[in-house]
N, C-alpha and C positions, 0 to 999 in steps of 0.2 A: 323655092326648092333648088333651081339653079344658082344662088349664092352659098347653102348651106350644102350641099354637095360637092363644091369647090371648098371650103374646108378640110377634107381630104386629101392627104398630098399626092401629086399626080393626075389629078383630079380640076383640068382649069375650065376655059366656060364654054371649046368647043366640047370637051367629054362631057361635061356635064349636061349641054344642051342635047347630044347625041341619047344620052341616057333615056333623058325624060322624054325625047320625042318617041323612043324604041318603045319604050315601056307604060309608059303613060298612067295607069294608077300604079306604084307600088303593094298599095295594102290590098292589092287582087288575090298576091303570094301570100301564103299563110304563113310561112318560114325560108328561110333564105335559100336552103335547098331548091326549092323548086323556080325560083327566080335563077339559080346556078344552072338547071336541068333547062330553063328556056333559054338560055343564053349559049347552051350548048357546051358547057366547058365543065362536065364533069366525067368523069372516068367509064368508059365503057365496064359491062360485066356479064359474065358467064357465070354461072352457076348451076350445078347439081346436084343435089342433096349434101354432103358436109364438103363437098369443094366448091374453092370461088376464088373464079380470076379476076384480075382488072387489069385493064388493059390503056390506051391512050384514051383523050378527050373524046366523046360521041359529035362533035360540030355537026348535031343536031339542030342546033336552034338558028339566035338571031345572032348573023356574022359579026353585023353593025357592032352589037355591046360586046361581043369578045373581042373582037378587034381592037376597040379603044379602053377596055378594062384591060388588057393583056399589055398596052404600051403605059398604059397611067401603074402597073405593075414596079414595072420600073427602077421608080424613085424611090422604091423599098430596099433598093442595095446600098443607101445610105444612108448614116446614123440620123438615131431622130432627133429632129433638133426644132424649133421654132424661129422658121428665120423674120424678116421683116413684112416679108411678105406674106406670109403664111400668116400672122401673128393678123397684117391687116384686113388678111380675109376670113377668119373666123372671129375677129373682133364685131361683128356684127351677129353672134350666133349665141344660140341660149349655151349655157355652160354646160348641160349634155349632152349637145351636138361638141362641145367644144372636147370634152373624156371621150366621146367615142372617137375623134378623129386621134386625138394625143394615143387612145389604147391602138389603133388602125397602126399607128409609126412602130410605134416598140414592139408589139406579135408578129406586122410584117417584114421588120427588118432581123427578128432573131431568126424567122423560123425562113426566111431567104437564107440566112449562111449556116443555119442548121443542117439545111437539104442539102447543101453546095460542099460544107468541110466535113459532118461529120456523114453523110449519107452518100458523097460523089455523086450527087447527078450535076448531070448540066445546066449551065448556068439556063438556059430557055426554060428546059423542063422545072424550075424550080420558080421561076417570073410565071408558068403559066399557074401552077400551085395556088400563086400569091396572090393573081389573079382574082382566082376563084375566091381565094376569101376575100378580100377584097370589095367584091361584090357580097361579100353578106354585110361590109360595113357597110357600105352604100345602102343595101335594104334597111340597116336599123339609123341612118340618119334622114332615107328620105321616111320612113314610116314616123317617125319622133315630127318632121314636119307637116306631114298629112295629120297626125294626131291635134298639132297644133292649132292648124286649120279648122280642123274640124269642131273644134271647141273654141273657136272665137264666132 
């Protein structure tokens, strides 16, 4: 689990180790949503019948995994690329952990300068965004390895 979640760029083996001690089974979450909702890094909301605000992060949940998904964020303000190292830590992973982490690079490095040049927020507010998803790749590569697990 902790090799195939360092596959992830930003993602080295104290985040990774933090992850799995926080959270301990993944497939507890049914959808990455609610893995975002324990983690505390989704958007507060108000609502009343056809109006709905949203507002900053709820830091509801656990500090631990936003804290170290919110810094492993990061490495998303740079192009994606495959460097040596990257190349040697997903070289030990099945080929669909290896597309989930390659699709991880390219959505979170467009939709970081997405928010940044064509929407103006700030550069934090747009790393905690990325965050969040982020952690939904995390949930479909640790789930792809508890699956794995599971059927051997």
């Amino acid at each position: 689990m902790i090799q195939a979640l360092q596959s992830l760029r930003g993602i080295g083996l104290l985040t990774a180790m933090t992850l799995v001690a926080e959270i301990g089974s993944f497939s507890r979450f049914r959808n990455p949503k609610q893995l975002m909702a324990y983690a505390g890094i989704v958007p507060q909301e108000r609502s009343s019948g056809e109006v709905s605000w949203r507002g900053r992060i709820t830091k509801s949940g656990n500090a631990h995994i936003r804290r170290v998904v919110t810094e492993a964020a990061w490495q998303y303000r740079h192009r994606p690329a495959m460097t040596e190292r990257m190349q040697q830590k997903s070289q030990k992973q099945s080929t669909k952990i290896q597309s989930i982490a390659w699709k991880a690079q390219h959505r979170l490095h467009g939709r970081y300068f997405r928010l940044i040049m064509q929407r103006g927020k700030q550069k934090c507010v747009a790393a905690t965004a990325i965050a969040r998803e982020l952690l939904g790749f995390v949930w479909a590569v640790a789930l792809e390895v508890e699956r794995k697990q599971a059927a051997s």
